[in-house]
N, C-alpha and C positions, 0 to 999 in steps of 0.2 A: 195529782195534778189539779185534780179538782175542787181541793180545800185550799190549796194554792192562788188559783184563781177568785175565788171566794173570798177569803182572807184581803188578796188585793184590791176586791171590789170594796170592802168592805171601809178598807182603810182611805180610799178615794173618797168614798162618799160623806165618812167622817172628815175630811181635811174640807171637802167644798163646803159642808154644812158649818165647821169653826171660820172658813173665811165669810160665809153667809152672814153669821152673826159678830162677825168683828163689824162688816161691812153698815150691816143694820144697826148696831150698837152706836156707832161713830155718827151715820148720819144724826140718827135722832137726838142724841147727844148734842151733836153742835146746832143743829134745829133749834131747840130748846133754850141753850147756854146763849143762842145771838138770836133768840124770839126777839126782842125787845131793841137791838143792836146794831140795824140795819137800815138807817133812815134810807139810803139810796134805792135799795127794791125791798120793803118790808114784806113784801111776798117769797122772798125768796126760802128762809127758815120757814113757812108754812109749806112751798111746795120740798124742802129736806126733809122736813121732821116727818109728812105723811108717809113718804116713801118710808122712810124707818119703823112709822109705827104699823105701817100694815105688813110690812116685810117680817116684823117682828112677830106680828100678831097669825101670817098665815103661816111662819114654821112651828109655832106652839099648835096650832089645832093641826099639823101634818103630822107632828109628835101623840099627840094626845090620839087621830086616828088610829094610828098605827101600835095604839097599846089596849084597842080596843076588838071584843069578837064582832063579828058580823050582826050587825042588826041595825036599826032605825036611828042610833044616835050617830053608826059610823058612815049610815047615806045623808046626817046630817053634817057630819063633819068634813062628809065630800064637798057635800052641795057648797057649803059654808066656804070652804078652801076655795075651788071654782067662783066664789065669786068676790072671793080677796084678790085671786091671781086677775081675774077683769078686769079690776078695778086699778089695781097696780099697771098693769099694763097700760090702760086705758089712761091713766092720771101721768104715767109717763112721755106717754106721747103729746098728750096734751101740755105736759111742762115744756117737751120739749119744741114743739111749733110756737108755743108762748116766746121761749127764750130765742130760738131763732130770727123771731120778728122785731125782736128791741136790739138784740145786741153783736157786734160783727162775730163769725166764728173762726173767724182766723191768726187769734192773740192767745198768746202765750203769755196766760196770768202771772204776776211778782206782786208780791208785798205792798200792798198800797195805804198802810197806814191806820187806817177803816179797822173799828175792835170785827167788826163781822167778816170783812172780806179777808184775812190773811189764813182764816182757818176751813168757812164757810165756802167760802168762793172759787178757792181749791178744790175742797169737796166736791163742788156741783158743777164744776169744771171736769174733774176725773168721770163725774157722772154725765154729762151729756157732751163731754167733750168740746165745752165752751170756753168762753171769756166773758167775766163781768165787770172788766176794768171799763169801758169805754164807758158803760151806763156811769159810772160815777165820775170819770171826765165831762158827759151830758149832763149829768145835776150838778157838778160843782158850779160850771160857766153858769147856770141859771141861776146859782145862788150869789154869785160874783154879780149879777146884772143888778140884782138887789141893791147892792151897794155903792150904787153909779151915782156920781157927782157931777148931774146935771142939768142946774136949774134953769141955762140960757134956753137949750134943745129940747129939754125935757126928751133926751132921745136915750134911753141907758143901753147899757152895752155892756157883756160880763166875755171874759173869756177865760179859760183854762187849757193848763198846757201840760203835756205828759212828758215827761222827765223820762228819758233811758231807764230802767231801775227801778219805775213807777211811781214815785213821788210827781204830784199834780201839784202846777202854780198856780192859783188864780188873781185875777188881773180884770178891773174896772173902768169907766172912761171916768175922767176927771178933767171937767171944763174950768176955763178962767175966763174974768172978766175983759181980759186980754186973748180973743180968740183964739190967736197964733198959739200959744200957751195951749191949748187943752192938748191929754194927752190920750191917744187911744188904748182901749181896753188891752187888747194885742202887745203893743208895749209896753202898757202897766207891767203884764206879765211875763213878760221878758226880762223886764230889767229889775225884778223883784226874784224874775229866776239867777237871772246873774248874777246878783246883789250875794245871793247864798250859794255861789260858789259852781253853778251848775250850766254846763257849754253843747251836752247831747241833747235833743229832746225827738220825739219821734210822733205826735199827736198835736191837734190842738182842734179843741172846741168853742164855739163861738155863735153869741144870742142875742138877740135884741128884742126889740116888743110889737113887730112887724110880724102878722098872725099867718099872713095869707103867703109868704113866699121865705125860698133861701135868702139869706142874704149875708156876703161875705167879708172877710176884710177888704179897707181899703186901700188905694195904691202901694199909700207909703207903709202901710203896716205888712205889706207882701213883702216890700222888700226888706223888713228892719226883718220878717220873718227867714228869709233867704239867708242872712248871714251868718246863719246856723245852720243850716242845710237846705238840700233842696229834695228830699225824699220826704217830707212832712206827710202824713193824712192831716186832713181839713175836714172838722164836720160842723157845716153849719145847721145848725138847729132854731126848731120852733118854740115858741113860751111852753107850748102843750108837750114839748121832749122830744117832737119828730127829730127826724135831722137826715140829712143827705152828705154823704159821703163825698169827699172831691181830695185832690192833692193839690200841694202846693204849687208845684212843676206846673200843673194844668191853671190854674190862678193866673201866674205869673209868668207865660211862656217867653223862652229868649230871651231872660232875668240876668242882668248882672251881678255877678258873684264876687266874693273875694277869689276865688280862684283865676280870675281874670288877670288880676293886679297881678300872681304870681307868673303873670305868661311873656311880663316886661325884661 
């Protein structure tokens, strides 16, 4: 009964150590393979690849103690492991307070196109049970504002919108010498989403160059927003990437809908 149990420990501890190193293997792996591939949080492969390489690194010297008799290299290989295992600990938690403060944790990552996030972003999503979509909804609108066609205002304005399915539109303002004419960033991106065939969306983010406060759509871009639903998140954000959370519903309360038209 006793080799029995033995035997079954034995094979546990091999199964968790091969999931250990799949786990390790993979992070570091995709760390490395999207070093370079992450314009939206370039941080992000640094804080995957560490966790893999120390993870890596404190099961070779738990291996290597454990092939060792007692003496001074294997209270070095204690010491040495204790303070891999710190470190990890310590670099996790701190990834994971980091990530908590930039990005919402209650999305459920898809395919966003991005070489880093479809492989990367999963991974570090499984790992701290996050979402990194929203941060690349928050960069794309600031890179959208970039490209604002505004020379009467000089006021730019970038928005980006999250497609069901995770595909992001972005969308500029574009003024004309005929005021009435310009058109807002908000339905730039609307009607370049619809253009390509797209009628769900569930996000949208939205920036300008106003440092000291939120600042959201306007009237009429509420409601061109409305006509695609009324469950939207809203994040309006700052040039510096802050941003504050709001919904559509709360925007535009008591909004007329198309669902009204249906009530004739």
């Amino acid at each position: 009964m006793e080799t029995t149990e033995m035997a079954a420990r034995k094979s546990f501890i091999v199964m968790i150590n091969m999931i250990a190193w799949m786990i390790l293997i993979t992070a570091t792996g995709l760390g490395v393979i999207h070093f370079h591939e992450c314009p939206v949080q370039p941080n992000l492969p640094i804080y995957v690849t560490v966790i893999g390489v120390t993870g890596l690194l404190s099961l070779l010297v738990m291996y290597l103690r454990n092939t060792l008799d007692d003496g001074l290299l294997v209270r070095f290989c204690s010491a040495f492991s204790f303070t891999l295992y710190l470190f990890i600990v310590c670099w996790f938690i701190a990834g994971t307070y980091w990530i908590y403060s930039i990005y919402p944790p209650n999305y459920v990552p898809t395919s966003t196109g991005d070489h880093c996030h479809k492989a990367l972003y999963l991974f570090a999503f499984w790992i701290n049970n996050l979402s990194f979509l929203f941060a690349e909804l928050v960069a794309k609108c600031l890179q959208a504002r970039e490209m604002a066609y505004c020379p009467y205002s000089g006021f730019p304005v970038g928005a980006a919108i999250l497609k069901t399915g995770g595909a992001i539109i972005t969308g500029c303002n574009v003024e004309n010498a005929s005021f009435g004419l310009t058109v807002c960033a908000e339905r730039t991106a609307i009607q370049r989403a619809v253009a390509k065939g797209y009628r769900r969306f569930t996000a949208i983010a939205v920036t300008c160059d106003i440092k000291d406060s939120f600042v959201g759509p306007c009237g009429a871009c509420r409601q061109v927003l409305m006509e695609f639903g009324t469950e939207w998140d809203v994040y309006l954000t700052k040039p510096d990437g802050t941003y504050r959370k709001t919904s559509l519903r709360d925007l535009l309360p008591l909004a007329f809908t198309p669902a009204h038209l249906q009530k004739n």
